[in-house]
N, CA, C and O atoms as a DFTB+ gen file, in Angstrom:
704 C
 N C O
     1  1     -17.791     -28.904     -25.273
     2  2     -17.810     -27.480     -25.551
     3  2     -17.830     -26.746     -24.218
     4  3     -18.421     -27.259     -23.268
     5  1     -17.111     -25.376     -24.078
     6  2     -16.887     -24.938     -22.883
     7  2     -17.757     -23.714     -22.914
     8  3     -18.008     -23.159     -23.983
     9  1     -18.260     -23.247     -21.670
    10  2     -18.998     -22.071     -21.627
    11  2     -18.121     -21.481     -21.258
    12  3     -17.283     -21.722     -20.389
    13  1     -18.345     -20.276     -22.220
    14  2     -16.894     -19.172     -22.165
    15  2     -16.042     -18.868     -22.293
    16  3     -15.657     -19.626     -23.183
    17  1     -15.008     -18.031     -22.015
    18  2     -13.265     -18.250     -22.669
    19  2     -12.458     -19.417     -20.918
    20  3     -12.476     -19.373     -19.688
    21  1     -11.988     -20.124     -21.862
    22  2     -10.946     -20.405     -20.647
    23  2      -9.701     -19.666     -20.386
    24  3      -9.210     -18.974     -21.278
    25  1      -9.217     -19.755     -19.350
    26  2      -8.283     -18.653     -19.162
    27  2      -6.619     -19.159     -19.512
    28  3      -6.259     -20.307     -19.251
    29  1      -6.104     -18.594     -19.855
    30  2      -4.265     -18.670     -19.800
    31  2      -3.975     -18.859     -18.981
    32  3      -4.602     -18.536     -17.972
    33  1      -2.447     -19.718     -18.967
    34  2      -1.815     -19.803     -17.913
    35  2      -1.169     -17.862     -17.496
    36  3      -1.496     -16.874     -18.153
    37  1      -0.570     -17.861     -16.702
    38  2      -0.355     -16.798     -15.817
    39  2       0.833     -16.005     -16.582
    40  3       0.950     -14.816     -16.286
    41  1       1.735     -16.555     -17.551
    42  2       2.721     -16.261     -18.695
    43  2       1.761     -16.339     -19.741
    44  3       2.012     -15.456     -20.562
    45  1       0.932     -16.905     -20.012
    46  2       0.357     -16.728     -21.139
    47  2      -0.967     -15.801     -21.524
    48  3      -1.975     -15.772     -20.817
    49  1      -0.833     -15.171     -22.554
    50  2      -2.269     -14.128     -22.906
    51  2      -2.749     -14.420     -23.689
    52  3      -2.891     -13.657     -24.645
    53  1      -3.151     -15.437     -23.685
    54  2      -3.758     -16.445     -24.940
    55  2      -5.428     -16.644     -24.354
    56  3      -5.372     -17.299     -23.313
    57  1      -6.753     -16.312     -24.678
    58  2      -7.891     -16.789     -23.902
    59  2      -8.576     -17.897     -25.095
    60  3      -8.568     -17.329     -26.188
    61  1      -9.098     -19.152     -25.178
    62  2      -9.635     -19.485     -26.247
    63  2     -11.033     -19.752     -25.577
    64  3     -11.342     -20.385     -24.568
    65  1     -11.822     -18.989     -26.569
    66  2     -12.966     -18.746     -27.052
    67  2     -14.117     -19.663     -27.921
    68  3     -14.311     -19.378     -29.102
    69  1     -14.769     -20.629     -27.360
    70  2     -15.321     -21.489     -28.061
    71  2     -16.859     -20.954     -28.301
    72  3     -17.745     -20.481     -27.589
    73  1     -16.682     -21.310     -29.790
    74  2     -17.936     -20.753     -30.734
    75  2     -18.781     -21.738     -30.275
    76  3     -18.443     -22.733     -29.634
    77  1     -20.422     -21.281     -30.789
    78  2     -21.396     -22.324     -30.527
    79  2     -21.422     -23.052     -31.810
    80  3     -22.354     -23.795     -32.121
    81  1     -20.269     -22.808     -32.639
    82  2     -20.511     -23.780     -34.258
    83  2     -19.192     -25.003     -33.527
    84  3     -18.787     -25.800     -34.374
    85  1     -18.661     -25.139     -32.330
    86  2     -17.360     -26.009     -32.159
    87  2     -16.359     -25.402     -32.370
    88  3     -15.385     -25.625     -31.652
    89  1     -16.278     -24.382     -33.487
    90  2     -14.651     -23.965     -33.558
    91  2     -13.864     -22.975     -31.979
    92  3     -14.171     -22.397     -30.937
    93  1     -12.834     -23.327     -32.746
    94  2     -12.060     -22.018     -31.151
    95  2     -11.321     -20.962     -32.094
    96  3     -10.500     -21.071     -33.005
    97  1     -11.960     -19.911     -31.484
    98  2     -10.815     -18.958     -31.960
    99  2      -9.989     -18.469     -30.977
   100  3     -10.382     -18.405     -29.812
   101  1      -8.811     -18.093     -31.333
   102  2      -7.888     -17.781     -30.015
   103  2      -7.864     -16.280     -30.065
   104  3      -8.003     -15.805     -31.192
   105  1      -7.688     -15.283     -28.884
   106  2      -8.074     -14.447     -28.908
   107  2      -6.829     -13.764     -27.585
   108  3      -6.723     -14.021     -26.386
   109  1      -5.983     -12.754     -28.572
   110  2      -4.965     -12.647     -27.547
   111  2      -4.869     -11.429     -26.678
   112  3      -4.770     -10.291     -27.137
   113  1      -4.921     -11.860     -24.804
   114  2      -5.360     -10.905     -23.737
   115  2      -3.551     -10.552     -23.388
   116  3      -2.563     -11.241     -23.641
   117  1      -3.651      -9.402     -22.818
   118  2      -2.569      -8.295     -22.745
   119  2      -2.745      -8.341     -21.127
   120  3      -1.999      -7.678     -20.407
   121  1      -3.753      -9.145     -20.615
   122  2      -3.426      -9.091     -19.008
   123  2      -3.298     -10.786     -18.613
   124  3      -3.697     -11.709     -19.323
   125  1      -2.691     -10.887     -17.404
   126  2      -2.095     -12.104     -17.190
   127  2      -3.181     -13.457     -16.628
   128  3      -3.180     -14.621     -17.029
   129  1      -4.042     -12.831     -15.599
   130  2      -5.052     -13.595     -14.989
   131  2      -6.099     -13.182     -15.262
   132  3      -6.282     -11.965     -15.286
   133  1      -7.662     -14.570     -15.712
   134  2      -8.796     -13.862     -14.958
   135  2      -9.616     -14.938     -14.198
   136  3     -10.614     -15.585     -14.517
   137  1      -9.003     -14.910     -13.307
   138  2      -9.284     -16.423     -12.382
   139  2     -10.529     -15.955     -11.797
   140  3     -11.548     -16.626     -11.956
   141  1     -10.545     -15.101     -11.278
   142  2     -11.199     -14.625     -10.756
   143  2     -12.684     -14.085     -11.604
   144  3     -12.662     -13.231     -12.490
   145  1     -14.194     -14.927     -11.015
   146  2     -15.033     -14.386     -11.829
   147  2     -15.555     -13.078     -12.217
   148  3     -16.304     -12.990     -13.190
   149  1     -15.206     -12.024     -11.512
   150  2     -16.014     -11.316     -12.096
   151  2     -14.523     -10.086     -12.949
   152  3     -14.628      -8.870     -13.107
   153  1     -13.459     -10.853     -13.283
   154  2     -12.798     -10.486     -14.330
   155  2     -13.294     -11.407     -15.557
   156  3     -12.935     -11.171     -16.711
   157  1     -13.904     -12.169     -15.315
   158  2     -14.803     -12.919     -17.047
   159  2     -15.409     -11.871     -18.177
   160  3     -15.650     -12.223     -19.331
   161  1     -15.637     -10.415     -17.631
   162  2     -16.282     -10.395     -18.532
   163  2     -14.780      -9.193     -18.935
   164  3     -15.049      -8.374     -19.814
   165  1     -14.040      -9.149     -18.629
   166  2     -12.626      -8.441     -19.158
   167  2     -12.213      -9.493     -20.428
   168  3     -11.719      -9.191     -21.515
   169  1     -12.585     -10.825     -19.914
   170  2     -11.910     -11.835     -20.565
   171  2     -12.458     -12.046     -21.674
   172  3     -11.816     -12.426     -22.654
   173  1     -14.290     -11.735     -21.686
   174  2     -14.726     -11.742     -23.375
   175  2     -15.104     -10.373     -24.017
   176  3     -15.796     -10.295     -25.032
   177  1     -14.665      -9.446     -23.439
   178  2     -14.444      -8.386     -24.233
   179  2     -12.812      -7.814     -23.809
   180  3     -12.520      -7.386     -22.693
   181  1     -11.810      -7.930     -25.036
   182  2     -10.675      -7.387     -24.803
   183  2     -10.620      -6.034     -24.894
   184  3      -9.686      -5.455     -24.340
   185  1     -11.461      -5.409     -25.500
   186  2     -11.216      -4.052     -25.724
   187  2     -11.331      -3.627     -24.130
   188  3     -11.129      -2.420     -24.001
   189  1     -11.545      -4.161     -23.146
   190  2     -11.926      -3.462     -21.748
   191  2     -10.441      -3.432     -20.844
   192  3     -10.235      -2.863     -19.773
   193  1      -9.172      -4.533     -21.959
   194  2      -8.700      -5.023     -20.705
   195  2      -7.343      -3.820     -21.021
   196  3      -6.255      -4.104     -20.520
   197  1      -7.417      -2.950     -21.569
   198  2      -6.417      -1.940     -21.706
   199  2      -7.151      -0.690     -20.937
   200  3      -6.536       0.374     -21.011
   201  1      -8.183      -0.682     -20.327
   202  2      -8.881       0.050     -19.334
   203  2      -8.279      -0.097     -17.977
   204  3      -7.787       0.769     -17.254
   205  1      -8.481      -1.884     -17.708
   206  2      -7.821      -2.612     -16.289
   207  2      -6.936      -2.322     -16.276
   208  3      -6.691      -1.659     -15.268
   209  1      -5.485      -2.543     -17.452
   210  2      -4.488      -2.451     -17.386
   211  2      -4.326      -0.862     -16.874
   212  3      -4.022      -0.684     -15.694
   213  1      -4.525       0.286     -17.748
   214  2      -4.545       1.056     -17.019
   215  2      -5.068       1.213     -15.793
   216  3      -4.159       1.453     -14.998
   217  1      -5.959       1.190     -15.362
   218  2      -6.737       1.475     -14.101
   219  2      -5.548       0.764     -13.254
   220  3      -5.188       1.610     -12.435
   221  1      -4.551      -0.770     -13.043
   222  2      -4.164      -0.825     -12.353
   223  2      -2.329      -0.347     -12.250
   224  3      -1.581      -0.489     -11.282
   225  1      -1.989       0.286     -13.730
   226  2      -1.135       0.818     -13.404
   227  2      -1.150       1.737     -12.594
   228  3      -0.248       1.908     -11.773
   229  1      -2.595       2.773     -12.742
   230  2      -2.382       3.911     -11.724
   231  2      -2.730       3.642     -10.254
   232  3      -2.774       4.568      -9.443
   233  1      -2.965       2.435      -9.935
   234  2      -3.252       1.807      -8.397
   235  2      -1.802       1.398      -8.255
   236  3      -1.564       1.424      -7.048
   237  1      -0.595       0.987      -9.007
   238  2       0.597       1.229      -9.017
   239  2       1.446       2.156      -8.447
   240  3       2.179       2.100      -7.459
   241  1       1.193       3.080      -9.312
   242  2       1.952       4.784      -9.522
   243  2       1.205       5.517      -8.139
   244  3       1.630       6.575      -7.677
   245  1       0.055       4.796      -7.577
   246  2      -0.636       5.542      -6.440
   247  2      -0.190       4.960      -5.044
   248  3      -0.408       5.461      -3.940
   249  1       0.606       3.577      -5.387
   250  2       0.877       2.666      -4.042
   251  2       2.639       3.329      -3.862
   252  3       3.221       3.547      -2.799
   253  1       3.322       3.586      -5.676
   254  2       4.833       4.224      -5.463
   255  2       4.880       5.630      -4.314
   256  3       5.730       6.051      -3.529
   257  1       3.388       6.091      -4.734
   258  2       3.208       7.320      -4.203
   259  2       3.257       7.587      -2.950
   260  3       3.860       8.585      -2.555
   261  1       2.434       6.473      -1.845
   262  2       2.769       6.234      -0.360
   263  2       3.578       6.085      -0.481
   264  3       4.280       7.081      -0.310
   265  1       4.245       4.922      -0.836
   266  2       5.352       4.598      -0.612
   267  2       6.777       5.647      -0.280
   268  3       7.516       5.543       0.699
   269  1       6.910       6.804      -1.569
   270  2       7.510       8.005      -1.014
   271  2       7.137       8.939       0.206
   272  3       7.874       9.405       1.075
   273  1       5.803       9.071       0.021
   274  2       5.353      10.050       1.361
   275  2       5.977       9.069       2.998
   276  3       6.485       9.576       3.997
   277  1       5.784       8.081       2.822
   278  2       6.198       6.917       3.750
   279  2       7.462       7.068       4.629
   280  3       7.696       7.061       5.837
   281  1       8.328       7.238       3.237
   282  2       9.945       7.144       3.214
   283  2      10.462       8.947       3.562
   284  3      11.539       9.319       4.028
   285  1       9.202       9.853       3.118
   286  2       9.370      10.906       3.613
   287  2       9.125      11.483       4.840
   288  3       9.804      12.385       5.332
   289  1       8.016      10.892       5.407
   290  2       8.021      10.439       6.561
   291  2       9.319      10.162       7.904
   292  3       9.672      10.735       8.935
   293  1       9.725       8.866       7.082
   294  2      11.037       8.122       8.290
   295  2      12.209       9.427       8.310
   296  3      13.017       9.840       9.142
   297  1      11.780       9.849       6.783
   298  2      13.311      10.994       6.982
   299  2      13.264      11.960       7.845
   300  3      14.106      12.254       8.694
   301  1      12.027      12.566       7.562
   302  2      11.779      13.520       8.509
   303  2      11.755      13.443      10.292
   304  3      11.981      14.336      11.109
   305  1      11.415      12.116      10.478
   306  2      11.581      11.858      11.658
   307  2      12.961      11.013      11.802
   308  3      12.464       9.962      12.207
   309  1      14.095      10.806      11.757
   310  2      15.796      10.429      12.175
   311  2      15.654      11.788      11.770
   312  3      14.975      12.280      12.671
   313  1      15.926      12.766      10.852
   314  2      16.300      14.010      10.954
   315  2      15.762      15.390      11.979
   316  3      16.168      16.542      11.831
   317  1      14.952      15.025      12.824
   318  2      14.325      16.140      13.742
   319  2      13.689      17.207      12.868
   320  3      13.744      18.329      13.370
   321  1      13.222      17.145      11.932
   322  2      13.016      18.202      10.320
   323  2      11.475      18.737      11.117
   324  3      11.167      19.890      10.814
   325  1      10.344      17.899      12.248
   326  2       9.359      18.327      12.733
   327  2       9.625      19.092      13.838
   328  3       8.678      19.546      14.480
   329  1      10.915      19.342      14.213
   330  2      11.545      20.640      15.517
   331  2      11.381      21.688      14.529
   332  3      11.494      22.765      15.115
   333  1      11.222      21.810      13.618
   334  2      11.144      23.409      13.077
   335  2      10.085      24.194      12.727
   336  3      10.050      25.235      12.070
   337  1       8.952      23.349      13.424
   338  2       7.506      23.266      13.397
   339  2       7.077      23.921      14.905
   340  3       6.041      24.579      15.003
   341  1       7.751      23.741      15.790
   342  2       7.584      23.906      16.907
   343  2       7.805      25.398      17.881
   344  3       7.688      26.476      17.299
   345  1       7.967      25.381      18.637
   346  2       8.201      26.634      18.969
   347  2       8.957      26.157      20.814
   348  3       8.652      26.101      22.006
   349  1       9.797      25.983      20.091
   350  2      10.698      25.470      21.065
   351  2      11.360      26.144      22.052
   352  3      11.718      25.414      22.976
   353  1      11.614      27.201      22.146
   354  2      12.073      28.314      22.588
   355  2      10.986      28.674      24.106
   356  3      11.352      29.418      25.016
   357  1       9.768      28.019      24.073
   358  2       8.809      27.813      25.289
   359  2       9.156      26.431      25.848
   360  3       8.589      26.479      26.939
   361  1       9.682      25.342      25.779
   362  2       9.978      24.595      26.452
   363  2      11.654      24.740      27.092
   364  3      12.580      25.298      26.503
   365  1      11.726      24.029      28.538
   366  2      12.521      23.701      29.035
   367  2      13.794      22.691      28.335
   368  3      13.410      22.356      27.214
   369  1      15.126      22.128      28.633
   370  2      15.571      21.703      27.979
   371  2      15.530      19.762      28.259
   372  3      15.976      18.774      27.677
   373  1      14.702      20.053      29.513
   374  2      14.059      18.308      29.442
   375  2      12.958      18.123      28.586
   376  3      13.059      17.186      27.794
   377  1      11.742      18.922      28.555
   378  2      10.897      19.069      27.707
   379  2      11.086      18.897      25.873
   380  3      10.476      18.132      25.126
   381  1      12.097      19.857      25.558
   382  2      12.588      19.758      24.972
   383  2      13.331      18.318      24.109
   384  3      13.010      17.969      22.974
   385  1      14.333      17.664      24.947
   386  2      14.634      16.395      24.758
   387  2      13.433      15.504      24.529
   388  3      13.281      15.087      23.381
   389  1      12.442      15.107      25.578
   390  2      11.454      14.725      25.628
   391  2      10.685      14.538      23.610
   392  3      10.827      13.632      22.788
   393  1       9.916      15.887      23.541
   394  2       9.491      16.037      22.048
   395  2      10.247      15.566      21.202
   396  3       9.901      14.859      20.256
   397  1      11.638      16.010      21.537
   398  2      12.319      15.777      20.164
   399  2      12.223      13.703      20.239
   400  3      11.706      13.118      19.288
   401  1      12.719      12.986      21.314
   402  2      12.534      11.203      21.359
   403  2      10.930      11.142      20.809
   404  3      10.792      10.061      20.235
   405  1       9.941      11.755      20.788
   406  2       8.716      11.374      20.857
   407  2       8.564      11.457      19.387
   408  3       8.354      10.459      18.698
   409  1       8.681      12.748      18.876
   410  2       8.384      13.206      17.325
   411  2       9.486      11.676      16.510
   412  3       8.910      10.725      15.981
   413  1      10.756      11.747      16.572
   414  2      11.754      11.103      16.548
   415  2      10.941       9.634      16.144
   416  3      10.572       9.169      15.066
   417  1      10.851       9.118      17.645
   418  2      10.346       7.598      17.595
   419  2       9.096       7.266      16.527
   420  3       9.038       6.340      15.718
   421  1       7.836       8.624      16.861
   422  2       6.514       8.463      16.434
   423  2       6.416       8.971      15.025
   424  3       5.422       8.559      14.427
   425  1       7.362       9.920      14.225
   426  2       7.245      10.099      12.640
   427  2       7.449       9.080      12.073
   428  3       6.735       8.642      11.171
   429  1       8.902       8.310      12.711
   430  2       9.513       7.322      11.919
   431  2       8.351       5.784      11.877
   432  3       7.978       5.018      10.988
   433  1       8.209       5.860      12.721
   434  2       6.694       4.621      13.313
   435  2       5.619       4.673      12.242
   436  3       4.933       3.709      11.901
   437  1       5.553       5.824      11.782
   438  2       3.728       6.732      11.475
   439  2       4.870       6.259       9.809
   440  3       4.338       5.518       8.983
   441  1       6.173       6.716       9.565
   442  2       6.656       6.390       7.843
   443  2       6.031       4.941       7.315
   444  3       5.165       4.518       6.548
   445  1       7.305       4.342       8.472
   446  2       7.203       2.773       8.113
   447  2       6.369       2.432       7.523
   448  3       6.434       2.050       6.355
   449  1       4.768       2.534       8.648
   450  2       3.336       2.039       8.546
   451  2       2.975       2.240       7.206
   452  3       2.468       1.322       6.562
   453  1       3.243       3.663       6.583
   454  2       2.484       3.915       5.637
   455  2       3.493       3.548       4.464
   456  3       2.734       3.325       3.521
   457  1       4.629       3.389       4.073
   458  2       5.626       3.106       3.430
   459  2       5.121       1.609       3.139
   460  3       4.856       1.168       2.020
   461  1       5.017       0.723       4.675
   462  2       4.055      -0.459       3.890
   463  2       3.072      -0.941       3.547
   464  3       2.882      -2.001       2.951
   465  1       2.205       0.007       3.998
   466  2       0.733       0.323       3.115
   467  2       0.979       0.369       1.703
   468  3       0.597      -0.402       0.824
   469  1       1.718       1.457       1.631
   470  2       2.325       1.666       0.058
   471  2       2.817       0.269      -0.990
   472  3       2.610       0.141      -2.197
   473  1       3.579      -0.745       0.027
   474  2       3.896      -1.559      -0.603
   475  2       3.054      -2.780      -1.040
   476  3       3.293      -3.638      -1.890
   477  1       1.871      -2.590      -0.111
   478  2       0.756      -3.555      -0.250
   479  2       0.076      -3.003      -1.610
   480  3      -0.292      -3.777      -2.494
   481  1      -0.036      -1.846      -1.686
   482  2      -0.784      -1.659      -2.725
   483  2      -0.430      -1.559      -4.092
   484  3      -1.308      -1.474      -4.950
   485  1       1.386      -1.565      -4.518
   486  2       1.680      -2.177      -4.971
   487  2       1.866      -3.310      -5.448
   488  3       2.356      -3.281      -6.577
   489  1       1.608      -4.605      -4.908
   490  2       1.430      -5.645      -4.660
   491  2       0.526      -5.987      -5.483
   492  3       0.603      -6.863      -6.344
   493  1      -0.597      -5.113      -5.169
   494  2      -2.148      -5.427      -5.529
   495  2      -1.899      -5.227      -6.672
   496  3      -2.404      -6.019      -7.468
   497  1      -1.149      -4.256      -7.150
   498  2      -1.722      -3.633      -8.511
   499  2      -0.547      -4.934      -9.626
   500  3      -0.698      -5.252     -10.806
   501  1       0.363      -5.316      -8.784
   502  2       1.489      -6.142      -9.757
   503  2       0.567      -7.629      -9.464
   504  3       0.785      -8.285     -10.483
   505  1      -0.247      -8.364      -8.658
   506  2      -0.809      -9.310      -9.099
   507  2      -1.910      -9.206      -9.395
   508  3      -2.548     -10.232      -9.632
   509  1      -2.450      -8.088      -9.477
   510  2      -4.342      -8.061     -10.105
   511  2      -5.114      -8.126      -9.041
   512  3      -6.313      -8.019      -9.300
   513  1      -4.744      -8.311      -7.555
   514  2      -5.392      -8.818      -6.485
   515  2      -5.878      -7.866      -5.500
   516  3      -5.451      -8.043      -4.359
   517  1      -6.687      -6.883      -5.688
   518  2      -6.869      -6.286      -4.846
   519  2      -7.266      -6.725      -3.426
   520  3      -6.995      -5.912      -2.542
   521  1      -7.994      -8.123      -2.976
   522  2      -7.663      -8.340      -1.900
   523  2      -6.480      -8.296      -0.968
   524  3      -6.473      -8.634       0.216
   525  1      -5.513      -7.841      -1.660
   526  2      -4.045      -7.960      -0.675
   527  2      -3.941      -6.597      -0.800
   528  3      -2.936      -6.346      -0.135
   529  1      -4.544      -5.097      -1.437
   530  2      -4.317      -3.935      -1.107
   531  2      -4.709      -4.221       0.141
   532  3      -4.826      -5.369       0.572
   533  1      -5.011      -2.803       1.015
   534  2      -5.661      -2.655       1.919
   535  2      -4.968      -1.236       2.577
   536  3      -4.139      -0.645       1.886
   537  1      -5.371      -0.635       4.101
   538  2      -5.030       0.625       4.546
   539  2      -3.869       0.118       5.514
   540  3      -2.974      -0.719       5.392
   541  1      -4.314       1.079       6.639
   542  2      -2.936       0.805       7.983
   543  2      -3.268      -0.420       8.496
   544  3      -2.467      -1.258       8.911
   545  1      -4.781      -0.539       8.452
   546  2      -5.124      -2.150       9.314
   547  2      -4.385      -3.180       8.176
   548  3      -4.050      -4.350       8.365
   549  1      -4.291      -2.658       7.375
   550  2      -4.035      -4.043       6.531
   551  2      -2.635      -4.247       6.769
   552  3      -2.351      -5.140       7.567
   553  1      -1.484      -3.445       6.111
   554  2      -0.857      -3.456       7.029
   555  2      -0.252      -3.661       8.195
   556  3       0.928      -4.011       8.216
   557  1      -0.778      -3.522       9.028
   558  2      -0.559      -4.035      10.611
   559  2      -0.373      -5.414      11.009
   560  3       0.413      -5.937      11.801
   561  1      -1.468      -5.966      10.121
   562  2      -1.624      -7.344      10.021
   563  2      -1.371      -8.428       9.585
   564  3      -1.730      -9.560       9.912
   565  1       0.079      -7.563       7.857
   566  2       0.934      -8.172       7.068
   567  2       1.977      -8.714       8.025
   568  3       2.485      -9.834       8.066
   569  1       2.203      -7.474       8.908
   570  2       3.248      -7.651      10.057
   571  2       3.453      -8.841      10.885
   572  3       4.358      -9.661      11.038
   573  1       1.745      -8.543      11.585
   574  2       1.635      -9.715      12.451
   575  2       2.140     -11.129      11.669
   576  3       2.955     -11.913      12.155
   577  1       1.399     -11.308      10.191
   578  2       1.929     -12.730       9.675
   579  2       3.293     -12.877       9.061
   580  3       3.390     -13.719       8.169
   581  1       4.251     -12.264       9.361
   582  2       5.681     -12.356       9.449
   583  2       6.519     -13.073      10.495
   584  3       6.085     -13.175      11.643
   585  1       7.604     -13.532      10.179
   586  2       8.586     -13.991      11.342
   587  2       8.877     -13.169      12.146
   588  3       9.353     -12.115      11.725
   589  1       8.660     -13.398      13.857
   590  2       8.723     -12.702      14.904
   591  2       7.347     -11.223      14.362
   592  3       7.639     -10.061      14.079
   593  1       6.338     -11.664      14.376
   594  2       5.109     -11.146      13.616
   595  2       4.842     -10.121      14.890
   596  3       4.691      -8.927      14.633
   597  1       4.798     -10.453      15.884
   598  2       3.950     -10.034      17.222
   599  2       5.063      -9.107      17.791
   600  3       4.581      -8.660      18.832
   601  1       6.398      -8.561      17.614
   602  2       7.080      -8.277      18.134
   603  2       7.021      -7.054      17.273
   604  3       6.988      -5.934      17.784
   605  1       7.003      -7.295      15.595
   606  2       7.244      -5.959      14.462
   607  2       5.750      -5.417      14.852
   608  3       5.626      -4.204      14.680
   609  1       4.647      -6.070      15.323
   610  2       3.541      -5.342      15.174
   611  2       2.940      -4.448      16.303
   612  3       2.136      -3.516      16.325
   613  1       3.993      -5.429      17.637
   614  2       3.802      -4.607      18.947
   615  2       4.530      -3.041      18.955
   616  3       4.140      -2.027      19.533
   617  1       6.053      -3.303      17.858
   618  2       6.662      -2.355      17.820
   619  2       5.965      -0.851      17.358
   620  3       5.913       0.283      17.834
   621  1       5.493      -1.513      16.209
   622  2       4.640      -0.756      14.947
   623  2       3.426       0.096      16.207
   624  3       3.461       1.261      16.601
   625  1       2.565      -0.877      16.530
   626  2       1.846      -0.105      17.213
   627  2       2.147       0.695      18.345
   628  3       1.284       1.563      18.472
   629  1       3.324       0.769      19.515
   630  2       3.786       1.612      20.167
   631  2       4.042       2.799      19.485
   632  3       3.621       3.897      19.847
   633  1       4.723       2.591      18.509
   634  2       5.201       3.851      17.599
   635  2       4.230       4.573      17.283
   636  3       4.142       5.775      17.531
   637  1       3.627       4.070      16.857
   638  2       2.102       5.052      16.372
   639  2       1.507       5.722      17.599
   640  3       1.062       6.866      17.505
   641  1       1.471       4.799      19.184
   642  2       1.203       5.160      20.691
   643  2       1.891       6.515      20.411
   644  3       1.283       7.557      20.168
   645  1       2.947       6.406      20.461
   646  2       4.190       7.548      20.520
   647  2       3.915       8.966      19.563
   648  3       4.008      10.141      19.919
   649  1       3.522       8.373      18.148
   650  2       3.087       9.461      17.372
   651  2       1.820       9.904      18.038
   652  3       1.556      11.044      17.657
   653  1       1.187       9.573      18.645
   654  2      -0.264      10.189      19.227
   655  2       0.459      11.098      20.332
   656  3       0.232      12.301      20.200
   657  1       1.018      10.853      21.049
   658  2       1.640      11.541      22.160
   659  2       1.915      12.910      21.871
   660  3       1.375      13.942      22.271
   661  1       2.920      12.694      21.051
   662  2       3.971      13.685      20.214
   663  2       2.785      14.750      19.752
   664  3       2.716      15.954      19.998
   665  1       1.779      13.817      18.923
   666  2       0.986      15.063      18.293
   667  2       0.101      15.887      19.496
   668  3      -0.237      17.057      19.318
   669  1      -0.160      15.309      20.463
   670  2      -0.544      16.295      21.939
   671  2       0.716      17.369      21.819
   672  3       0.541      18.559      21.558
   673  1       1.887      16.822      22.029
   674  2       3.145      17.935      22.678
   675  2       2.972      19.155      21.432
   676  3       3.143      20.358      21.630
   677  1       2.602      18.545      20.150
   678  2       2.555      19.807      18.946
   679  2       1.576      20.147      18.728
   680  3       1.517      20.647      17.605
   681  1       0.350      20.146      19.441
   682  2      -1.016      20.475      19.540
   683  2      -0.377      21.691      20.606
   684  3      -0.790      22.851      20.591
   685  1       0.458      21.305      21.316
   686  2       0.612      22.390      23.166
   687  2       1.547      23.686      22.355
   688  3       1.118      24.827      22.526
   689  1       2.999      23.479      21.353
   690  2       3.319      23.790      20.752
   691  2       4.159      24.370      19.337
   692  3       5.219      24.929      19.059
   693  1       2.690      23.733      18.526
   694  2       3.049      23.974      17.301
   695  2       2.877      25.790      16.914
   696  3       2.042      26.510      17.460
   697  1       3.911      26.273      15.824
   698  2       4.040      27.324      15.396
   699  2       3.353      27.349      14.751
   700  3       3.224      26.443      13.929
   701  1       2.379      28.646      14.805
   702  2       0.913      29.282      13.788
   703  2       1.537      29.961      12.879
   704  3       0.903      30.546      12.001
């Protein structure tokens, strides 16, 4: 006799449930895993697990959500869309050049990052795993464990160097 429900395979939403009389009743779960202990008690009360389910669609719909701001981000920076923020008309036309490579390099840097933040937390919410969400550090560090890891992450972090810069030059002048 087993203490507790055992769990389904990862296709299956099947949990069986062993009574203290020997019998099993089967008892059918609408979420995929609960390997993890302290989803056990999702696993013997189902009425909870259309809560999870929700709760992690909207950790979903919240990771799609970086994910656009991310991508809105990169646009804005290949398009120069943060020169119209500025007050450009006080700088010189090296100066000038200057901001525009900096904003340029450091929006698109500052998208990426958060574009794959976004995708981590997607991640999380499509395997149940919130250990693999995480923020920019987390992130950073997906990078590092990639092929040529140290090169996307040296990149990644210059860029962001660059977005710090940039945000001095639009601290000197940004339009009030």
């Amino acid at each position: 006799m087993t203490e507790g429900p055992t769990v389904g395979t990862p296709e299956g939403a099947v949990a069986d449930d062993a009574a203290s009389d020997g019998h099993r009743t089967r008892v059918a779960m609408p979420v995929a895993r609960f390997d993890d202990p302290h989803m056990q008690d999702f696993a013997r009360h189902p009425e909870r697990t259309e809560r999870f389910i929700a709760l992690f669609l909207l950790v979903g719909i919240a990771g799609v959500i970086v994910v656009i701001i991310g991508l809105v981000l990169l646009i804005e920076g290949i398009r120069h869309k943060f020169m119209k923020n500025l007050r450009t008309s006080q700088m010189n036309a090296r100066t000038r050049r200057v901001v525009r490579w900096l904003g340029t390099i450091g929006t698109s840097a500052r998208g990426v990052v958060f574009a794959l933040a976004g995708v981590l937390v997607i991640e999380a919410a499509i395997t149940h795993d919130a250990a693999k969400s995480g923020g920019i550090d987390k992130a950073l560090l997906t990078l590092r464990d990639r092929p040529f890891g140290m090169v996307l992450l040296t990149a990644a972090a210059l860029g962001l160097v660059v977005f710090g810069v940039y945000g001095l030059c639009e601290a000197r002048w940004r339009k009030v």
